[in-house]
C-alpha positions as CSV (number, residue, x, y, z in Angstrom):
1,X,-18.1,28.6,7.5
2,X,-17.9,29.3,3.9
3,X,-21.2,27.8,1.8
4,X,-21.1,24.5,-0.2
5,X,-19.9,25.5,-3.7
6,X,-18.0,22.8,-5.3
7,X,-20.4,20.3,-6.9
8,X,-19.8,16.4,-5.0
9,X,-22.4,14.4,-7.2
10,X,-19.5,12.4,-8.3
11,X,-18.7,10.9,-4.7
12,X,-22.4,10.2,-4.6
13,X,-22.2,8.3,-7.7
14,X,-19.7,5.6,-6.1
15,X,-22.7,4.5,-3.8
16,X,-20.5,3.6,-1.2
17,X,-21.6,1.1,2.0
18,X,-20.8,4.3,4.3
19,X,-21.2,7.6,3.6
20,X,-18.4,10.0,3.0
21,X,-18.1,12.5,5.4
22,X,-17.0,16.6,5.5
23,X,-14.6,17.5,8.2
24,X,-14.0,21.3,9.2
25,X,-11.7,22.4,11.9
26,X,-12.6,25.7,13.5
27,X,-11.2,28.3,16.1
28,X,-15.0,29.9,17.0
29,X,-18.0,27.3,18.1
30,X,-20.4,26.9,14.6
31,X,-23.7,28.1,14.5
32,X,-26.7,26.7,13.7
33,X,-25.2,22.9,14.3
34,X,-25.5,20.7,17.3
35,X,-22.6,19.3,19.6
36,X,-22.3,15.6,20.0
37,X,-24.3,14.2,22.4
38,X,-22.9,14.2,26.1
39,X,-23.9,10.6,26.6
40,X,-22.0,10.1,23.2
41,X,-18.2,9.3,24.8
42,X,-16.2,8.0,21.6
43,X,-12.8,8.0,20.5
44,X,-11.8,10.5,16.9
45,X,-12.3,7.6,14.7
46,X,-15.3,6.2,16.4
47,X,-16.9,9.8,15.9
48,X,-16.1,9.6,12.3
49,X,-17.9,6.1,11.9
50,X,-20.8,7.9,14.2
51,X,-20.9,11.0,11.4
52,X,-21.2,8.1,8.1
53,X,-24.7,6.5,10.7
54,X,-26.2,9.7,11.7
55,X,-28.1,12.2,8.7
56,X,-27.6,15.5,10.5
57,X,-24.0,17.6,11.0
58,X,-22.4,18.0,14.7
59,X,-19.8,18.7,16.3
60,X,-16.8,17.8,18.7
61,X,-16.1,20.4,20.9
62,X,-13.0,21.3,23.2
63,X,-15.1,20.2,26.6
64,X,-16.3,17.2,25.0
65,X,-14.9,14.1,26.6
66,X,-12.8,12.2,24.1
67,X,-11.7,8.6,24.8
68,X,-8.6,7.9,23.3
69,X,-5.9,10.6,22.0
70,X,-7.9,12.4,19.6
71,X,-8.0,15.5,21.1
72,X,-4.6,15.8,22.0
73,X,-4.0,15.2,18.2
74,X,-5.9,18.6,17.8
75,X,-4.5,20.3,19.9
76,X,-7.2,20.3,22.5
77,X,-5.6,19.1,26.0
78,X,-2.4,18.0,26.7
79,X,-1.0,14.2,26.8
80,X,0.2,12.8,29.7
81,X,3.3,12.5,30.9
82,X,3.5,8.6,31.3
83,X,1.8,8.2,27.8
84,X,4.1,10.5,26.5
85,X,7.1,8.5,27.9
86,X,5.8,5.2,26.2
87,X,4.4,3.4,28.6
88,X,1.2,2.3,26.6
89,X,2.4,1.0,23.7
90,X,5.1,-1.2,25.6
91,X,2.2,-2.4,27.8
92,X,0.0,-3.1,24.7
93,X,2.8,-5.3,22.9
94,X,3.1,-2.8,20.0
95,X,6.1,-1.5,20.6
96,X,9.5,-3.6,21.8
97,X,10.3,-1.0,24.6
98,X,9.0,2.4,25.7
99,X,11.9,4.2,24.2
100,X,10.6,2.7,21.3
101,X,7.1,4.3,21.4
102,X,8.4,7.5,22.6
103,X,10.3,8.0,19.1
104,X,7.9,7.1,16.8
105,X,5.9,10.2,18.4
106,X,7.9,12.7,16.7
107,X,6.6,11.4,13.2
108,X,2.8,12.3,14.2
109,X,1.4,15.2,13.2
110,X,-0.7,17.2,15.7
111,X,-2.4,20.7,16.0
112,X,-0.9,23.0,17.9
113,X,-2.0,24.0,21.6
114,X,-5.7,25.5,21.3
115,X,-6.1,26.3,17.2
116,X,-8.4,23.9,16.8
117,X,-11.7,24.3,19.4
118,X,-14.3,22.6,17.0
119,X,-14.1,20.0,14.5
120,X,-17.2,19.7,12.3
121,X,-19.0,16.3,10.9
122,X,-21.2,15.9,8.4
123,X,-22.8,13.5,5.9
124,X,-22.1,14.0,2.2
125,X,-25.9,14.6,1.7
126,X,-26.3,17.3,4.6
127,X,-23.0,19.1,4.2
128,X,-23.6,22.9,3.6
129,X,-20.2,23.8,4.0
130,X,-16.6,23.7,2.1
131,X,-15.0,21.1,3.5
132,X,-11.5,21.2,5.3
133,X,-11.7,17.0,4.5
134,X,-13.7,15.0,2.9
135,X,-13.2,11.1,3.8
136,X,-14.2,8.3,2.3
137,X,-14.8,4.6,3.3
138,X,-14.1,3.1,-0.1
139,X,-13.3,-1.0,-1.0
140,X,-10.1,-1.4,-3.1
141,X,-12.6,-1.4,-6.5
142,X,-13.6,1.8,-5.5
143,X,-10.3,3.5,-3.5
144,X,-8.5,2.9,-7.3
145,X,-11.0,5.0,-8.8
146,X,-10.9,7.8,-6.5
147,X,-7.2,8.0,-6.1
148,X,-6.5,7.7,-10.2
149,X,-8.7,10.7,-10.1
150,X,-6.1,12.8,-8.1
151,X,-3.2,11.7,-10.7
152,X,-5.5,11.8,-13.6
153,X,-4.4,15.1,-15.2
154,X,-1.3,15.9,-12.6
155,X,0.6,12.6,-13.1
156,X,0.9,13.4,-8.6
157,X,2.4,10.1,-6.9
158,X,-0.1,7.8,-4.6
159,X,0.5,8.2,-1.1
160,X,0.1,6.8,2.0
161,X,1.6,7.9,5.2
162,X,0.4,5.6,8.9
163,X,1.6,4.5,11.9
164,X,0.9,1.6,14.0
165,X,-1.2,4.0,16.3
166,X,-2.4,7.1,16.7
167,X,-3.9,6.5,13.4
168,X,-6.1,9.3,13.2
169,X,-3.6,11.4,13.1
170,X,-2.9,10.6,9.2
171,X,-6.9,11.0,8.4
172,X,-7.2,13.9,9.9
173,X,-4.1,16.3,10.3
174,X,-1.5,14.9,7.8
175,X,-3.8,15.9,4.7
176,X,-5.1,19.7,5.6
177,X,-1.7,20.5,7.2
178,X,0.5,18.7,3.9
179,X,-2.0,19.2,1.4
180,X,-1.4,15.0,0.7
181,X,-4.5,13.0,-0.8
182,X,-3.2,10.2,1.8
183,X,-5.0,7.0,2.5
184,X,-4.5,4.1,4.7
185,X,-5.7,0.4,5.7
186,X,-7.8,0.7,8.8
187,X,-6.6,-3.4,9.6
188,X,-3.4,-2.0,10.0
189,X,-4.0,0.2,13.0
190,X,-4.6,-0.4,16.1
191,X,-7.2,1.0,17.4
192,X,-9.3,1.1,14.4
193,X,-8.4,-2.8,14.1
194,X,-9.7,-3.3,17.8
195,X,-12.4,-1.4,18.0
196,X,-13.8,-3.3,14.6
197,X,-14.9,0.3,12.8
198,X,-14.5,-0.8,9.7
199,X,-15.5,-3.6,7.0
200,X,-12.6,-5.6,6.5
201,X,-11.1,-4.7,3.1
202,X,-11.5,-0.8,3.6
203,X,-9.8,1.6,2.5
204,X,-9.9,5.3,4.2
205,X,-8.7,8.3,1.9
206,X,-8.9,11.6,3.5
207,X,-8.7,14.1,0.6
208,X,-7.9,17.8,1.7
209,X,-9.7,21.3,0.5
210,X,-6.3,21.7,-1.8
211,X,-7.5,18.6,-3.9
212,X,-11.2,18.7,-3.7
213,X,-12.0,20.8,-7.0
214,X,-9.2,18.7,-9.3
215,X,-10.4,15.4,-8.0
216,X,-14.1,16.1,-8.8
217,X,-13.3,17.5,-12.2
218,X,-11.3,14.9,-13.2
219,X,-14.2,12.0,-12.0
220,X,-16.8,13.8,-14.1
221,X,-13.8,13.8,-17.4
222,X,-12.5,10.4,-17.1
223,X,-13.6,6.6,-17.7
224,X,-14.3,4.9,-14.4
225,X,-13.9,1.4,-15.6
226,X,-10.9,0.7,-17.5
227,X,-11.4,-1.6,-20.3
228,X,-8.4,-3.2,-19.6
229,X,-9.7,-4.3,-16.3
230,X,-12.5,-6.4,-17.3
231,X,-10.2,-9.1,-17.6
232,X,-6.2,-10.5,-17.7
233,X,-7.2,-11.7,-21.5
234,X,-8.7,-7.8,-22.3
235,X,-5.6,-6.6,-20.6
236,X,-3.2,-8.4,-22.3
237,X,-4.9,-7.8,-25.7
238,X,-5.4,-3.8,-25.5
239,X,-1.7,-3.2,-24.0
240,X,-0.8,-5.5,-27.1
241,X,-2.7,-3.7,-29.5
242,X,-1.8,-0.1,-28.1
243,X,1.9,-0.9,-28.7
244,X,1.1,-2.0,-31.9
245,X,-0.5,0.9,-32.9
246,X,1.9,3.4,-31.6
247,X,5.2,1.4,-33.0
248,X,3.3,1.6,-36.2
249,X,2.9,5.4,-36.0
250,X,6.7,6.0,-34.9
251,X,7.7,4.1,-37.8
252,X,6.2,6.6,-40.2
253,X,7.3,9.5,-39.0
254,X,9.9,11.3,-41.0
């Protein structure tokens, strides 16, 4: 794994209630970190809350037992055929029919069949390595911050890509395949929902190696706290006065 470079003091700085964590899929086993513990049996998102909890790197391996569909999202084991058909989400009241949950599996990214054999966790404060991801647990004060740092100087949309399940799936693959800053609301899947990961109020951003370096410049150049957001009355009065100024300035050019 190539050596931490790329200075993340600015995530630090946020202070947020969980810490953000560095993701790195691999083909070979890493050296020098420790597996997961064999006792540990936890579904993908599940590992990712156990990575913000624990202080020291690990990771989940292709023999690890995996309790939902995680690895079958990377590419580690197949699916089964009855879960592939749609049985589960028409059993679980998600989805009107089975045909209905079969579909929606063509819109979820996966890994392909045995490229991913390791996928690397580790705490903001003990990551050593470049990150494939880094995700972040953020409240919506703090999610606005982070993501007008991606748009900051590229004028790139927002986005936000989910489904109903197999939520991990849009944390994890849909950013280092796409290249997509995407974030979601943890409430609004189900598994994170049921398995109560997350504060209510969250907001997960998963921000890929592609958009690390941009997004920390840009945190270190710009204001965090908008004047304008202190209040509706300093809103309204600093839009006002911009305008003012600027239909001034037009009016005396030639």
């Amino acid at each position: 794994m190539r050596p931490l470079q790329t200075d993340l003091t600015s995530f630090a700085k946020f202070e947020f209630n969980r810490s953000p964590v560095g993701i790195k899929f691999l083909f070979f086993q890493p050296d020098g970190i420790e597996p997961l513990a064999e006792e540990k049996e936890l579904s993908l998102c599940e590992i990712l809350r156990e990575a913000q909890k624990t202080t020291d790197p690990f990771y989940l391996g292709k023999d690890h037992r995996e309790t939902c569909v995680g690895k079958i999202l990377l590419g580690m084991q197949d699916m089964a055929a009855f879960a592939e058909s749609g049985q589960i989400g028409e059993k679980l009241q998600i989805f009107q029919e089975a045909r209905a949950n079969y579909a929606f599996y063509k819109h979820v990214p996966r890994f392909d069949r045995g490229i991913v054999n390791y996928v690397v966790f580790a705490p903001l404060d003990r990551m050593t390595f470049e990150p494939d991801l880094l995700i972040l647990t953020a409240d919506p004060g703090q999610a606005e911050i982070v993501m007008r740092s991606m748009t900051y100087s590229t004028g790139e949309l927002y986005n936000s890509r989910t489904t109903p399940v197999m939520g991990c799936a849009w944390l994890f693959i849909y950013p280092f395949q796409n290249g997509c800053v995407n974030f979601i609301l943890p409430e609004m899947i189900h598994g994170m929902k049921g398995r109560e990961l997350f504060p209510a109020g969250s907001v997960l951003i998963s921000i890929p190696y592609t958009w690390i370096p941009t997004m920390t410049h840009n945190l270190g150049e710009m204001p965090w706290h908008l004047p304008s957001h202190t209040s509706r009355v300093e809103y309204l009065a600093e839009f006002d006065t911009v305008l003012g100024d600027l239909a001034r300035k037009a009016d005396l050019e030639p």
